[in-house]
C-alpha positions, 0 to 999 in steps of 0.5 A, spaced: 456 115 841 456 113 833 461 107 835 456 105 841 450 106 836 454 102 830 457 096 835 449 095 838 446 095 830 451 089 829 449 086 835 442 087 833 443 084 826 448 078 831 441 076 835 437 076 828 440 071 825 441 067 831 434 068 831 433 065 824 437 059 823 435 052 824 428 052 825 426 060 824 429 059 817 427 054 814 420 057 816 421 063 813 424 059 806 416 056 806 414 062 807 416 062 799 414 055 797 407 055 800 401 054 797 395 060 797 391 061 803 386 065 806 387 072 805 388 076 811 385 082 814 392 086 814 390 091 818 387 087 824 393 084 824 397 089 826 392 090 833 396 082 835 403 087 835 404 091 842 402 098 842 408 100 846 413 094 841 419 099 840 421 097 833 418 093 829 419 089 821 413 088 817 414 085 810 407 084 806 408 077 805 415 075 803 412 071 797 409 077 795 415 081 796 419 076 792 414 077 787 414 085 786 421 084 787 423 079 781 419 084 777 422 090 778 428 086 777 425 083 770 423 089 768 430 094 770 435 087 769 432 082 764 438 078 763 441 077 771 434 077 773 432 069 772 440 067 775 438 071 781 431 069 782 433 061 781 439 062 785 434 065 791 429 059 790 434 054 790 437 056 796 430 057 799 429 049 797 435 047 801 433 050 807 426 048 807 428 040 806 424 036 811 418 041 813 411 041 809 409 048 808 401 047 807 400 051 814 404 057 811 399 063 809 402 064 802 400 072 802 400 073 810 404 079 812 410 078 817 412 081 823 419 082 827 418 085 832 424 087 838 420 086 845 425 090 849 430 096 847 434 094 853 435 087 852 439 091 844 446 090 848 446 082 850 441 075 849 436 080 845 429 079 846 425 078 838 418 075 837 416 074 830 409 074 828 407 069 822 401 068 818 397 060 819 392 056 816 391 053 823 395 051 830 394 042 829 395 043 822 402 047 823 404 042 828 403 036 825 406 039 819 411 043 820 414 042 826 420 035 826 418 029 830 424 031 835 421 038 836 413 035 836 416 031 842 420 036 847 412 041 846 410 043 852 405 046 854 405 052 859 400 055 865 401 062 862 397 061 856 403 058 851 408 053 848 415 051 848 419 046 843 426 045 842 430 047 836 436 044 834 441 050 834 438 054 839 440 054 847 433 057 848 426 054 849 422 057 842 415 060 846 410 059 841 403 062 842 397 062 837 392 067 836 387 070 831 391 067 825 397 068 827 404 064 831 408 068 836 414 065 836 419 069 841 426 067 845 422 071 852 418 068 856 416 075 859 415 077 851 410 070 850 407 072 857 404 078 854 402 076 847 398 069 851 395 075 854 392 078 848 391 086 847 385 088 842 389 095 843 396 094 839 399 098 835 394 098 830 390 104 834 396 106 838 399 109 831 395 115 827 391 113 821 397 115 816 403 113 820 400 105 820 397 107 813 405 109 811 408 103 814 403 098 812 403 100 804 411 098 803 412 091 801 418 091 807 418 097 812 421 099 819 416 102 824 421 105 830 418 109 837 421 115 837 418 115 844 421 110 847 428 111 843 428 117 846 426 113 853 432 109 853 437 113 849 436 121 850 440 121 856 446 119 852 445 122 847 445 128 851 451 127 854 455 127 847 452 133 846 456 136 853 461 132 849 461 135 843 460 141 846 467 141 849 470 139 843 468 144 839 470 149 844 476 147 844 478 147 837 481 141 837 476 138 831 480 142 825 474 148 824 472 155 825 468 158 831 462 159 825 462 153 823 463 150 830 456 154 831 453 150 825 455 143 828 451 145 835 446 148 831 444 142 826 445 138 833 440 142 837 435 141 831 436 133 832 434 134 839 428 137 837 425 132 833 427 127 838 424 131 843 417 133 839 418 125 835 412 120 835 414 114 831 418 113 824 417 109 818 423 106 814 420 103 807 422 099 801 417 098 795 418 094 789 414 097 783 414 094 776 416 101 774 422 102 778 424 102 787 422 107 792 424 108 798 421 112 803 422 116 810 416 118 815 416 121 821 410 122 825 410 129 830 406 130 837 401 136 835 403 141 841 411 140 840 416 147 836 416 142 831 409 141 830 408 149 830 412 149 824 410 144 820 402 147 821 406 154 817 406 149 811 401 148 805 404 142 800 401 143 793 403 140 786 409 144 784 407 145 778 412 149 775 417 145 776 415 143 769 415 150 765 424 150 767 428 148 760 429 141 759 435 136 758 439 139 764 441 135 769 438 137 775 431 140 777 428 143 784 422 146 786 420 148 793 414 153 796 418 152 802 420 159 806 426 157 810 426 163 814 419 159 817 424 155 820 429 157 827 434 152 823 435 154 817 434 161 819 440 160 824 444 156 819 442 161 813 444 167 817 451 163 818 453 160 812 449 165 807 453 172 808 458 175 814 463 181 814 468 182 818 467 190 817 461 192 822 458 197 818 458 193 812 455 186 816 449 191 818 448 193 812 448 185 810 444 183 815 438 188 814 438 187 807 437 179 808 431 181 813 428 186 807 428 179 803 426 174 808 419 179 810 419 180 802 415 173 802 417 167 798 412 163 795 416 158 791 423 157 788 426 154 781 433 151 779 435 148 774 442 147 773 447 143 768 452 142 773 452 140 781 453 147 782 450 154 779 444 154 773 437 158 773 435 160 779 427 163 779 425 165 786 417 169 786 416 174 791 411 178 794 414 185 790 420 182 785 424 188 784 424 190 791 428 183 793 432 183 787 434 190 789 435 187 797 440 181 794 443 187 790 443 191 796 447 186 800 453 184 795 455 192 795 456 192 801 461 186 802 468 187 802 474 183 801 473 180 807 466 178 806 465 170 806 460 168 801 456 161 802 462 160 807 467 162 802 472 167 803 473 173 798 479 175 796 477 181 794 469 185 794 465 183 789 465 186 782 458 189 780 456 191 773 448 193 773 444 192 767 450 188 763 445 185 759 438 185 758 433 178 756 426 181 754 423 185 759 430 183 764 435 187 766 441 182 769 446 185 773 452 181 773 456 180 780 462 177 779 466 174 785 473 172 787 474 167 792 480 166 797 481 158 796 487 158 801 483 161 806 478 157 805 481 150 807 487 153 813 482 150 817 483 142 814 488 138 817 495 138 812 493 131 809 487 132 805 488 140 804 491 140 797 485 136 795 480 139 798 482 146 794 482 143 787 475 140 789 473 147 791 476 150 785 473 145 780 467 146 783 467 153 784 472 156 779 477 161 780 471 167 779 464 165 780 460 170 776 453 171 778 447 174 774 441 177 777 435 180 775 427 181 776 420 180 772 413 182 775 413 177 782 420 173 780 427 174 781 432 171 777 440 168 777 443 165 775 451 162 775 455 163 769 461 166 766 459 166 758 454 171 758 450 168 751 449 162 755 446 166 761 442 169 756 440 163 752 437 160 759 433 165 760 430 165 754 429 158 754 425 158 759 421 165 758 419 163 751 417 155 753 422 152 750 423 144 750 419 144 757 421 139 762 414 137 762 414 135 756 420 129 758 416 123 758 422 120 763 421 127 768 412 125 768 412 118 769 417 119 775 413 124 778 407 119 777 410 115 782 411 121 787 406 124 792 401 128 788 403 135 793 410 136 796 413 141 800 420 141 795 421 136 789 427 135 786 429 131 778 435 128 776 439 126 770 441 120 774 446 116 770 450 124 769 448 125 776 453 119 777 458 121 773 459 128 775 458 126 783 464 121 781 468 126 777 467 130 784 470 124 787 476 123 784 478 130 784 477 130 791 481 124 792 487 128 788 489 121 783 488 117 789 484 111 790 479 106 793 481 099 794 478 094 791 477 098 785 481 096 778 486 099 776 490 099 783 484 102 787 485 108 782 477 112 782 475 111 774 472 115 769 465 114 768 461 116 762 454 117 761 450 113 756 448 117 750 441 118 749 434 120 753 434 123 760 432 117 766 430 122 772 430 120 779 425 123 783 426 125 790 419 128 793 419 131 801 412 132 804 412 137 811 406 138 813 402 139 820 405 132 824 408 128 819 413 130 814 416 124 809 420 123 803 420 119 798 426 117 793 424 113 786 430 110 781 426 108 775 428 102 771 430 106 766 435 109 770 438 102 773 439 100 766 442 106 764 447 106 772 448 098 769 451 099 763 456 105 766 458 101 772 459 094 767 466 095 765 468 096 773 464 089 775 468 083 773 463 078 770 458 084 770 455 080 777 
């Protein structure tokens, strides 16, 4: 299914580019070089799209675009951005010979719209929308003398011309501003028609507000995705089914039942879905990219979400600063059927009935305990602090600490096997009015990746081992309301990352990189995560190149062999990832600020021949 759906994106991008030469091409290049016009009524301009158009492009006007964007490069690459925009113009320049360009709206938002999801496998059917000061004045301007000349006009309501380089007659249809031009004559029929009820009032009041906001964005009706393609998808799902069961997909039966679970969950949202917004924004202070899905209020999905109240999560910034990676979430995962399922199956098992029992019940004590929020904050990928406030804190560290008694060597732990049951110690040390228990575990690596075909197997445990380490040695313990763990085998480190965050030491919110970025994400947020990003990148490769076990990836110097990346010395450079689940809608917004790109530059430079 992936291959059909990779295969069809490709034709999809082949029928675009069709679409665009010649003629279509040059228009968009005097998109750029056009003088100010009248501004638009943006949103009106939405009304001319039709309600039921499956997928559909907008950008907020492409010089505006390229404004926002030559900034943003300004600001992040002020070396390479002058080169890179010359070269933009000068290429625009050349396809815009021979065409006046006064007709073209200057700040007009543009449309591409795919009028037909069945025409996506062959002669696909494209209607782009573009802003003009007036009809006579675009034809007498824009269009060349051959193309002025094989005009006709149509009983339907619409022209056709002639484009050198295109087997089809190009429909054109002027209305409210704006010209229609599309390879279908059905499509032109219909726009020719005109209806006052576009998309504008078929989509809920923040879905066309997410979708217009971007400088470039992707509007797709779920609806009409599930119309066209639910069917199949459902039949893979028989399929994968059947390959699951037949344990040909190199894993267990318990990780077989997490693959049909995550891909029940698709269904759902496919089934509950609405619309869906892909989105780019350039901003002086760095780039955003944005997800948004838009839910039918009497749907499983929407009875979920109504569960869950965003706020600011404010107490992400009380965690210690200059560590590498942040969280916080007033997200209760038990809340989800999903994640309830996915938790029971990844987080504790036993093959020991009464000590699964004893497990199991002390999960439920924990999950009827009532989380409000959660905090991490970690100086690796894996482990660090872990602050968890509940409704009776010491009742749900006694919960956690009830359920590692009862495991046994053959326990699996996050999906890991033991080698042996776990080693507790209570009260091992003691951070003010905190006593930590120490848990420490011995993991089964060989165990582990039985599983994993024969090629990749080595590799797969040293990653594991590197990420894990032969004993992973877990802290826990509680205070009032919170629960704490943390991940770590010096037990002074422990101690100093809880003292650091008890006396409010070097906050996070004191980080001037961390509150700037959290400025560009939604003020209330559902689960909120910062990171270091240039060591971010660095432990992320490091992981890598442990994985690949001293191979390589071609095309990369030194014989494709994975490089060591360093860090840049110096001040933190957060990205910042915000996800939003409420009632009908959830979204995500990922910002990388101009300091971080600067920071990722200089590591990636040496890699980069002429540093292009």
């Amino acid at each position: 299914y992936l291959q059909i759906l990779d295969d069809r994106i490709s034709h999809l991008k082949e029928a675009i580019m069709k679409f665009a030469t010649g003629w279509m091409l040059a228009f968009a290049a005097g998109m750029f070089l056009s003088a100010p016009q009248t501004t638009q009524a943006q949103e009106a301009s939405l009304g001319l799209v039709p309600a039921k158009a499956p997928i559909v492009l907008q950008v907020n006007g492409l010089d505006k675009a390229r404004d926002r964007m030559g900034k943003l490069l300004g600001n992040a690459l002020p070396d390479l951005a002058p080169k890179l925009i010359k070269q933009i113009d000068d290429k625009i320049k050349e396809l815009s010979e021979g065409r006046d360009l006064k007709s073209i709206v200057k700040d007009g938002r543009v449309y591409v719209v795919v009028t037909d999801l069945s025409s996506l496998t062959e002669n696909s059917q494209l209607a782009i929308l573009l802003p003009i000061t007036g009809y006579t004045e675009f034809k007498n301007g824009f269009l060349k003398e051959d193309e002025r000349k094989s005009l006709k006009k149509q009983d339907d309501g619409y022209d056709t011309i002639k484009v050198e380089g295109m087997e089809d007659d190009v429909c054109l249809i002027e209305r409210k501003g704006y010209l229609t031009l599309t390879n279908s004559k059905d499509a032109a029929k219909a726009f020719a028609k005109g209806d006052d009820t576009g998309l504008g009032k078929a989509l809920s009041k923040e879905t066309a507000k997410t979708f217009l906001d971007q400088d470039a964005s992707v509007y797709v009706n779920i609806k009409a995705i599930n119309k066209e393609y639910g069917t199949k998808i459902r039949g893979f799902k028989a399929l994968l089914e059947l390959g699951l069961g037949a344990g040909g997909m190199g894993i267990d039966k318990k990780q077989a039942e997490m693959v049909k679970v995550l891909f029940n969950s698709f269904l759902q949202l496919l089934d509950d879905g609405e619309a869906a917004v892909v989105g780019f924004d350039f901003r002086p202070e760095g780039a955003n990219f944005k997800l948004y899905a838009q839910f039918s209020a009497d749907t499983d999905t929407n009875i979920f979400l109504k569960k869950l109240k965003p706020n600011s999560l404010k107490e992400i910034g009380a965690l210690p600063g200059g560590l590498l990676m942040y969280s916080a979430t007033n997200f209760d995962p038990t809340l989800s059927k999903t994640l309830a399922l996915l938790m029971k199956e990844t987080l504790a098992d036993d093959e020991n009935e009464e000590a699964k029992k004893t497990i199991e019940a002390a999960m439920k004590e924990l999950s009827e305990n009532g989380r409000q929020y959660e905090l991490g904050a970690s100086s690796g990928l894996s482990g660090g602090l872990g602050i968890a406030e509940y409704k009776d804190g010491a009742k749900a560290a006694a919960s956690l600490l009830k359920m590692f008694k009862a495991m046994t060597k053959t326990t699996t732990f996050g999906n890991m096997p033991f080698k042996e049951k776990p080693a507790i110690t209570e009260g091992a040390e003691t951070v003010g009015d905190i006593k930590l228990t120490k848990v420490k575990f011995s993991y089964d690596f060989d165990k582990a990746v039985e599983n994993v075909p024969e090629a990749t197997r080595d590799a797969t445990k040293a990653a594991m081992v590197k990420a894990l380490g032969d004993n992973t040695t877990l802290w826990i313990g509680s205070s009032g309301n919170r629960v704490f763990s943390v991940n770590g085998s010096d037990a002074n480190k422990v101690k100093e990352l809880v003292e650091s965050y008890q006396k409010g030491a070097n906050p996070l919110e004191k980080d001037e990189s961390f509150t700037s970025t959290r400025k560009q994400l939604p003020a209330d947020a559902t689960i909120l995560i910062a990171g270091d990003s240039a060591r971010f990148l660095q432990e992320l490769v490091d992981m890598i190149r442990e994985f690949a076990g001293g191979g390589g990836i071609p095309g990369l110097p030194g014989g494709g062999a994975i490089p060591e990346l360093k860090a840049p010395k110096g001040k933190a450079a957060y990205f910042g990832v915000a996800i939003v689940l409420q009632a009908e809608q959830t979204s995500l917004d990922f910002f990388v600020p101009v300091t971080a790109i600067q920071q990722v530059r200089k590591m990636l430079a040496p890699l980069i021949e002429g540093d292009n």
